[in-house]
C-alpha positions as CSV (number, residue, x, y, z in Angstrom):
1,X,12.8,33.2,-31.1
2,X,13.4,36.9,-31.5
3,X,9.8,37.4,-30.0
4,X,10.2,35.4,-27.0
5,X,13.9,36.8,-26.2
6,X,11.7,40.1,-26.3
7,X,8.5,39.4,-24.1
8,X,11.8,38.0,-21.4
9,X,13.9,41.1,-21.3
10,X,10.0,42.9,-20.7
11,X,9.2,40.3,-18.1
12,X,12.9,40.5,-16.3
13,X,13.2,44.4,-16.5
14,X,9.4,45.0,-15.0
15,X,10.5,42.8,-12.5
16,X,13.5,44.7,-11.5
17,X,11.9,47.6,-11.0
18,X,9.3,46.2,-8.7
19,X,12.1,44.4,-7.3
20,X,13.7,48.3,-6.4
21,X,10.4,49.4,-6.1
22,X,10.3,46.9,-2.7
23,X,13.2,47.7,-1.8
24,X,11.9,51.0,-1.0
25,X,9.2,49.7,0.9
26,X,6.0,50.0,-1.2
27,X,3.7,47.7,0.3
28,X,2.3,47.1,-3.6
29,X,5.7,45.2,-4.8
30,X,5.6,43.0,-2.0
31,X,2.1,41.5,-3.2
32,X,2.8,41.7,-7.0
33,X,5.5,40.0,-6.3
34,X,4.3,37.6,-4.0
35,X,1.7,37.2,-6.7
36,X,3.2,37.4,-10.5
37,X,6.6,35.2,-8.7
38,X,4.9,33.4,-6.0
39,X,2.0,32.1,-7.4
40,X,3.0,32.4,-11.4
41,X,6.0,31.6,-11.2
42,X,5.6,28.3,-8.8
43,X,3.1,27.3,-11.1
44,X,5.2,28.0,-14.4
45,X,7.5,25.4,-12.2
46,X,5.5,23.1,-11.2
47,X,2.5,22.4,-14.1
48,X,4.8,20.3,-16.0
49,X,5.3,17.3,-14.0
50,X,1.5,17.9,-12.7
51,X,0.7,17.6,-15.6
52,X,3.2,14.3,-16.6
53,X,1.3,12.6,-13.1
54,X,-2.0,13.6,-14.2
55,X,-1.2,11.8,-17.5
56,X,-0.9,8.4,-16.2
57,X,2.2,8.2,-15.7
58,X,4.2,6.9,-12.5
59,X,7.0,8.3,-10.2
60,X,9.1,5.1,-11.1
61,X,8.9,6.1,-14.8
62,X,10.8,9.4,-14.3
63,X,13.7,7.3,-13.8
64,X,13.2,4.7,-15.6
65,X,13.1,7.0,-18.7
66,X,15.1,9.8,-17.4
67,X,18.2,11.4,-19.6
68,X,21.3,13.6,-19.3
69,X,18.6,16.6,-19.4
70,X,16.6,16.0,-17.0
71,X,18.9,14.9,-14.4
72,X,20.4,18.3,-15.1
73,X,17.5,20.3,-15.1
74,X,15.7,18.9,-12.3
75,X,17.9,19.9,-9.7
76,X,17.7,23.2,-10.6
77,X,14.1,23.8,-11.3
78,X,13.8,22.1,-7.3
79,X,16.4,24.4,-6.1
80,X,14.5,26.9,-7.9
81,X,11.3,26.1,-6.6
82,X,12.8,26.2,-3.2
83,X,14.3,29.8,-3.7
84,X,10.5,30.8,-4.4
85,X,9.1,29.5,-1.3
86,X,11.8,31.2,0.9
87,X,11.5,34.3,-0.8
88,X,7.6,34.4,-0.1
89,X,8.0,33.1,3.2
90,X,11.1,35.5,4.4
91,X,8.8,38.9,2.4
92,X,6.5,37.9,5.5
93,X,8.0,37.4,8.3
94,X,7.2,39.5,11.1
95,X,10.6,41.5,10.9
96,X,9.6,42.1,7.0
97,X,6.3,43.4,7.9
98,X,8.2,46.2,10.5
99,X,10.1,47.2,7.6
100,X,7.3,47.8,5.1
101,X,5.1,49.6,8.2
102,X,8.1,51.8,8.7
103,X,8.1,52.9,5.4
104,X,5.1,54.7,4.8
């Protein structure tokens, strides 16, 4: 448990300090990221109930068999998903790219 607290606080604090770091308008943060968030972290989302579909099972059984958990994590994991996909989609937008042109 200790571990895994650990590897998080790494994980969150690099991220941070990309985060500052593309604030500042280095072109690099924007791709890692677009990357390590975008593409990792939709996947960390989204591999789960791939994977549950891939298994054999059916949309109707996610209800059928659903508890108190999921119907609380659920919403959040697609609110989260959501979130990503702005995010990616507003770090490009054309008034975006200005910003990290100007700031070379």
């Amino acid at each position: 448990m200790i571990s895994g607290v650990v590897i998080r606080v790494i994980v969150y604090t690099l991220v941070v300090y990309i985060i500052t770091r593309m604030r500042l308008g280095k072109r690099w943060a924007r791709l890692t990221l677009a990357v390590l968030l975008g593409v990792i972290g939709t996947l960390s989302l989204v591999i789960d109930p791939i994977s549950w579909l891939a298994g054999g099972n059916s949309l109707r059984e996610v209800f059928t068999e659903a508890d108190l958990l999921f119907f609380l994590i659920a919403p959040i994991r697609t609110v989260h998903l959501a979130a990503v996909i702005a995010a990616l989609v507003l770090m490009f937008l054309p008034a975006a790219n200005t910003y990290f042109r100007g700031s070379r």
